[in-house]
C-alpha positions in Angstrom: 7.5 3.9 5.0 11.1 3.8 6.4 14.2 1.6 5.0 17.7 1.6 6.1 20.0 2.4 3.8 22.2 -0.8 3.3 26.0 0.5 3.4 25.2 2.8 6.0 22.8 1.4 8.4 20.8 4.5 9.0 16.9 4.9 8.8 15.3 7.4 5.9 12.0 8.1 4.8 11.1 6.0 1.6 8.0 7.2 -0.8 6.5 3.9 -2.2 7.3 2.8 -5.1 4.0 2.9 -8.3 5.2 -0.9 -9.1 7.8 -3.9 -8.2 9.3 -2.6 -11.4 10.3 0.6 -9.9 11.2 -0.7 -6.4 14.3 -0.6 -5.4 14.8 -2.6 -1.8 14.7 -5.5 -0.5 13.3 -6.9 2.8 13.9 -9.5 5.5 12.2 -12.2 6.6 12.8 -13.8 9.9 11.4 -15.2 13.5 12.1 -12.7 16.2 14.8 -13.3 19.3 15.8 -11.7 22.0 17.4 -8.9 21.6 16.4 -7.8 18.1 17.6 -4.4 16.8 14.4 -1.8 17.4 13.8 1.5 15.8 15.3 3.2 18.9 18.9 1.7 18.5 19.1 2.7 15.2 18.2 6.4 16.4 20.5 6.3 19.3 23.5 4.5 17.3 23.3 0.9 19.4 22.6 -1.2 16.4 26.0 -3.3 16.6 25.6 -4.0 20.6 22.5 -5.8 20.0 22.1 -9.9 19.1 20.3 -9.1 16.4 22.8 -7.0 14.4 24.0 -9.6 12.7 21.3 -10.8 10.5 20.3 -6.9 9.4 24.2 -6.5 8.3 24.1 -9.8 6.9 20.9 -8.8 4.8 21.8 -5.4 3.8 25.7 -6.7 3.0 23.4 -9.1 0.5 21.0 -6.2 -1.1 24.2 -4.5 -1.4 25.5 -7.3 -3.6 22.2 -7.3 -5.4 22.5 -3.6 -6.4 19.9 -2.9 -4.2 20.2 0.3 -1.9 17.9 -0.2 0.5 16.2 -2.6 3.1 13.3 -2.9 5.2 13.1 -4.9 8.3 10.3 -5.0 10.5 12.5 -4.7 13.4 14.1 -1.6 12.8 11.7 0.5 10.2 9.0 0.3 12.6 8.2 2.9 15.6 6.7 0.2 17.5 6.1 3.0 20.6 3.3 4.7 18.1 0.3 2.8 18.0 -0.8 5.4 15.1 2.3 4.1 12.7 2.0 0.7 13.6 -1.6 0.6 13.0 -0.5 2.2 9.5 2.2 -0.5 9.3 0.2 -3.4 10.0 -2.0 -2.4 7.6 0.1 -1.4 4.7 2.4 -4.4 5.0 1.1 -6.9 2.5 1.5 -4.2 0.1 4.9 -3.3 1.0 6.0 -7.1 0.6 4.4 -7.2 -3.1 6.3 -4.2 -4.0 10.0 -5.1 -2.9 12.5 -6.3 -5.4 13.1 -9.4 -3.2 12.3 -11.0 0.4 15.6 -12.6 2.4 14.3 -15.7 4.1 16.9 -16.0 7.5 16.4 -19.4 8.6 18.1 -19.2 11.9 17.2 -23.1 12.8 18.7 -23.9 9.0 22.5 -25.2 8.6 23.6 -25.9 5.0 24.8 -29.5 4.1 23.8 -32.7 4.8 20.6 -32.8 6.0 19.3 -29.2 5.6 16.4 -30.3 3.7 14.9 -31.8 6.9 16.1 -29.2 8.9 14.1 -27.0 6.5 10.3 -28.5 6.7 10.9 -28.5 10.8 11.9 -25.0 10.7 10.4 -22.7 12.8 9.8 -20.0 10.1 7.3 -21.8 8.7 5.2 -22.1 12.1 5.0 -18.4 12.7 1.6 -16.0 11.7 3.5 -12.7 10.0 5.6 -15.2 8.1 2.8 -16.5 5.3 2.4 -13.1 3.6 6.4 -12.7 3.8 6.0 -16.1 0.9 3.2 -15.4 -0.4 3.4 -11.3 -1.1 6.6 -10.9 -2.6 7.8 -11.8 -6.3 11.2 -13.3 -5.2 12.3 -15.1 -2.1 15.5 -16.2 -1.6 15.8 -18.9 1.4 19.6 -18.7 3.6 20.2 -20.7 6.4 21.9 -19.5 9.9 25.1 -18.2 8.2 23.6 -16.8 5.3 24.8 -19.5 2.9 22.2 -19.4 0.2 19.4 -22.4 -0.2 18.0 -21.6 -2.8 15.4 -19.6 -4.7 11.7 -20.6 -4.1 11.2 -20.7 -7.4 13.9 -24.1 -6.7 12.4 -24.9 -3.9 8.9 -25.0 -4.9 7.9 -28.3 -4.2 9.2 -28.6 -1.0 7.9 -25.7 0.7 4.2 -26.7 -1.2 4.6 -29.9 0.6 5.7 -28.0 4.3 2.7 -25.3 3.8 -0.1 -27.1 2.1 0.1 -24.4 -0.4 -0.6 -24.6 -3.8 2.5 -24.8 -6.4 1.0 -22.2 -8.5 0.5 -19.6 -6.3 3.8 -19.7 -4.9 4.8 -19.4 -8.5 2.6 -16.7 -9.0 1.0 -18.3 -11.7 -2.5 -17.8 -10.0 -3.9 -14.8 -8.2 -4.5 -15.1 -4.0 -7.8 -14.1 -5.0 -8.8 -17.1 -7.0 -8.3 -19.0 -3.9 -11.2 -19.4 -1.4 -11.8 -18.1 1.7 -11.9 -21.2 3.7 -8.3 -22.3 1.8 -6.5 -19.0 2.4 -7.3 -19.3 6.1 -6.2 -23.5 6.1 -2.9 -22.0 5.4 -2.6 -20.3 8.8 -4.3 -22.6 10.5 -0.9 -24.3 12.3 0.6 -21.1 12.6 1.0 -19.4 16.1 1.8 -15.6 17.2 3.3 -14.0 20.3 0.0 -12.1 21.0 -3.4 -13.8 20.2 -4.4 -10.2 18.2 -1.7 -10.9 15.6 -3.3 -14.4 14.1 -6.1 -12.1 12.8 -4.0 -9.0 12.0 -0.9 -11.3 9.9 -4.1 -12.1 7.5 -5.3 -8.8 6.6 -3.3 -8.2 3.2 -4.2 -12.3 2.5 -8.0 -11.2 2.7 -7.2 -7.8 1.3 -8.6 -5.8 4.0 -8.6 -3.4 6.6 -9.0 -3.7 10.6 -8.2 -1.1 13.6 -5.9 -2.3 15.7 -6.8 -3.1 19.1 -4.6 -5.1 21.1 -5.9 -6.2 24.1 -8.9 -7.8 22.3 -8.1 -11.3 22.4 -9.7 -13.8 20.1 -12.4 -10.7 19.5 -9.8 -9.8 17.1 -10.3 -12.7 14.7 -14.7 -12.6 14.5 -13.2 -9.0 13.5 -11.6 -10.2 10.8 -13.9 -12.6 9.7 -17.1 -9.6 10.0 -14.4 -7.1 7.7 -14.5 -10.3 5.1 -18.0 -10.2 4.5 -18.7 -7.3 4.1 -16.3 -7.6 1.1 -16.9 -11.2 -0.1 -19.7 -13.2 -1.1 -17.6 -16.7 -0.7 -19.4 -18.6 1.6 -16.8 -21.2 1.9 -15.9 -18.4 5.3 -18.1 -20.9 6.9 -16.7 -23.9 5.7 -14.8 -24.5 9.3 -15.3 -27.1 12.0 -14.9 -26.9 15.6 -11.6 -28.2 16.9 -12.7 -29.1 20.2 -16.2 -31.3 21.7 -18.6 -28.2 22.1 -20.5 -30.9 24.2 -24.0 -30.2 22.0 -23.6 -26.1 22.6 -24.7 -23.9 20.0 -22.0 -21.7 18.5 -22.3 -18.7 15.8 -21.5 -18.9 12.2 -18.1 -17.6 13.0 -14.7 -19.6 13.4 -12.3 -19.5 16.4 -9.3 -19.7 14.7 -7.7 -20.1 12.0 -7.1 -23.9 13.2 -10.9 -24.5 12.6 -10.5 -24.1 8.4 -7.2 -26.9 8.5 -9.2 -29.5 6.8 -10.2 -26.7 4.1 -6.9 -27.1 1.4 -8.6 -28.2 -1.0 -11.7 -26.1 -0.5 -12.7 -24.1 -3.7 -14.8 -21.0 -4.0 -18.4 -20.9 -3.3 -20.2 -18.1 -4.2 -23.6 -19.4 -4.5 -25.8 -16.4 -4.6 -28.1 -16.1 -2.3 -28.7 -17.1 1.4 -31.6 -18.7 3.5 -32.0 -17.7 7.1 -34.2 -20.6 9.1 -36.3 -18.4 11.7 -38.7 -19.6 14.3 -41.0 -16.8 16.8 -39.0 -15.9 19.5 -41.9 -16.1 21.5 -42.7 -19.3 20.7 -38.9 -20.6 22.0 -38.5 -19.0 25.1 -40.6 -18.7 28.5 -39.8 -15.6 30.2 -39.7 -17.4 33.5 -36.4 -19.1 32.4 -34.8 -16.1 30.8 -33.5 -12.9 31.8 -35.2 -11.3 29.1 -37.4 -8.4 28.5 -41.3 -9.0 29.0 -41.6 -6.3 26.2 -40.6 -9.1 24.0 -43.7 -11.1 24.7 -46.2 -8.7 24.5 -48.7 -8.1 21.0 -45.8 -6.3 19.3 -43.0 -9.2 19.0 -44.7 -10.8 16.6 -41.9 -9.3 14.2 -39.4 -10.7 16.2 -37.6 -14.3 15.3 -34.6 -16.4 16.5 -32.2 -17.3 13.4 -32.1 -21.2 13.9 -29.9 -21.7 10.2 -27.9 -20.5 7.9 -27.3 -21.9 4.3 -26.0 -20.8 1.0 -27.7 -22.0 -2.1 -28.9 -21.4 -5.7 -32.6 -19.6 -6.4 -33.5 -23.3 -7.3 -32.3 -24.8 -4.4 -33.8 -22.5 -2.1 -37.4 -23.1 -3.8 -37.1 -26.7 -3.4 -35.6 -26.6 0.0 -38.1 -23.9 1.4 -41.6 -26.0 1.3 -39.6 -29.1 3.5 -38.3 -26.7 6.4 -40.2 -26.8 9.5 -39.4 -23.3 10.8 -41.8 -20.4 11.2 -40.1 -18.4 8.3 -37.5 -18.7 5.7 -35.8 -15.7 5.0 -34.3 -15.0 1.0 -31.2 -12.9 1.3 -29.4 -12.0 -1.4 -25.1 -11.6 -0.9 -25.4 -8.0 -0.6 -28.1 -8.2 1.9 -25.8 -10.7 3.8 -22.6 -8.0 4.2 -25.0 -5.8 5.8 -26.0 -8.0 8.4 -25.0 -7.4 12.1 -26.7 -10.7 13.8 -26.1 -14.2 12.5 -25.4 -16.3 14.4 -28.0 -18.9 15.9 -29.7 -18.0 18.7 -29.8 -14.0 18.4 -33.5 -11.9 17.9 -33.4 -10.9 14.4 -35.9 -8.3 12.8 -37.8 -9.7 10.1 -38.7 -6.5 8.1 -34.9 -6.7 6.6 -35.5 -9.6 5.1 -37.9 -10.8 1.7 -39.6 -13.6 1.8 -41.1 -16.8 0.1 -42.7 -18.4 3.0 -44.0 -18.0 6.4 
């Protein structure tokens, strides 16, 4: 990673540190403007002719006073023109945050005194994607308004910014892990917050989910069933389909995938549910589609597709459950998958062939 080095406003090469214990830099936190200071000013010594200057002085004036010697911004630290290192970046963020001595909050929509309380739940920082790992990752926030008066620690400011984010008090305290929270919660917490490009809803959630994704901008909303694909294969928490549609889908079938985070924003107070195993509802392909009205292969109606089923539901449940629910389901097969079986899985959603041989059985 790269810092600048706080009295002297040049970039360096900085070897991570083993532990927050051992860190020694801070980082800011802010919503981008025009004219921020990039990588490329640093290098070419235009830092001070840029708008932006004044909130990287401002925050490495303040690690200086907090005897810390360097600072990382992800204006200037970044080589935004390689994909490779941003890719890198993007990544190895979340990490970077949990490891820094202490986050600067720059609320540039924030003006100490009367009122600034107000001024604080309204502010924009708390609307923007990248920003909910910036609270969540690092030990130590402090919170300054537009001319880096101080707030207040969020350790003092708790409540409020619990009450602004829907997030729990205890996580914010770091009383509780990220990981005891579910799926379906974590992703309620983004689920007002917006991003320049689309790609960055689902990349701003990687260290949350603690996982990895190739960047590909461009993508589009592809970007976030990317996401949700990477999380389970490394998560059994079935609460990922806890979402609801935030728009009239007029009766047409949709995958077991959300849209959005925006889709989970009813999911706060969602827990964990890692029931253990998973039924799949399949019906004969055959049997649910007439070639006439399809464009699809007549190979799949001959002798051989047989094997070949439609998944029509997905639950998850307990061995008990599933024995009592199995005998009351109407479709051809029910299919017992277990969670490891389930992070292997290329096709669920409703409506896709599926090949039964993958699957075990207790009826059909």
């Amino acid at each position: 990673m790269r810092v600048l080095r706080a009295g002297t406003l040049d970039v360096i090469d900085y070897e991570e540190p083993p532990s927050q214990v051992a860190s020694d830099y801070a980082i800011l936190s802010h919503t981008w403007q025009d004219d921020e200071v990039l990588y490329e000013d640093v290098l070419s010594g235009r830092v001070a002719t840029k708008q932006g200057y004044s909130k990287i002085y401002h925050a490495c004036k303040q690690a200086l006073a907090d005897d810390l010697p360097y600072l990382w911004a992800d204006t200037c630290c970044i080589d935004k023109r390689s994909s490779a290192e941003l890719q890198e970046t993007i990544n190895s963020m979340y990490r970077w945050y949990s490891l820094a001595k202490v986050c600067y909050v720059y609320l540039a929509d924030v003006a100490a005194g009367s009122g600034w309380e107000d001024q604080l739940a309204s502010s924009r920082w708390f609307t923007r994607a990248w920003t909910l790992q910036e609270l969540l990752a690092p030990r130590d926030v402090h919170f300054f308004d537009q001319n880096w008066i101080l707030l207040g620690h969020l350790k003092d400011l708790v409540k409020q910014v619990s009450s602004i984010t829907g997030i729990d008090v205890r996580l914010l305290t770091h009383k509780r892990g990220l990981h005891t929270y579910s799926i379906a919660q974590r992703m309620s917490w983004a689920a007002k917050r917006k991003a320049t490009r689309i790609e960055d809803i689902a990349y701003s959630l990687l260290g949350i989910f603690d996982v990895n994704i190739t960047m590909l901008y461009g993508e589009g909303p592809k970007a976030f069933r990317r996401l949700q694909e990477e999380i389970m294969r490394n998560s059994t928490d079935h609460s990922l389909f806890a979402w609801q549609p935030d728009d009239n889908q007029n009766g047409h079938p949709r995958g077991v995938l959300a849209r959005s985070p925006a889709e989970y924003q009813h999911c706060g107070r969602l827990g964990p549910t890692n029931k253990p195993y998973y039924a799949l509802e399949l019906d004969h392909l055959p049997r649910l589609l007439k070639p006439r009205n399809y464009r699809i292969d007549p190979a799949l109606f001959g002798s051989h597709a047989r094997d070949v089923y439609l998944v029509r539901g997905l639950r998850a449940l307990s061995l008990e459950e599933f024995k009592d629910l199995a005998p009351r389901l109407k479709t051809a097969k029910v299919a017992l998958l277990s969670g490891d079986d389930f992070r292997t899985m290329d096709l669920l959603a409703p409506g896709q062939p599926w090949m039964t041989p993958a699957a075990k059985y207790t009826r059909g």
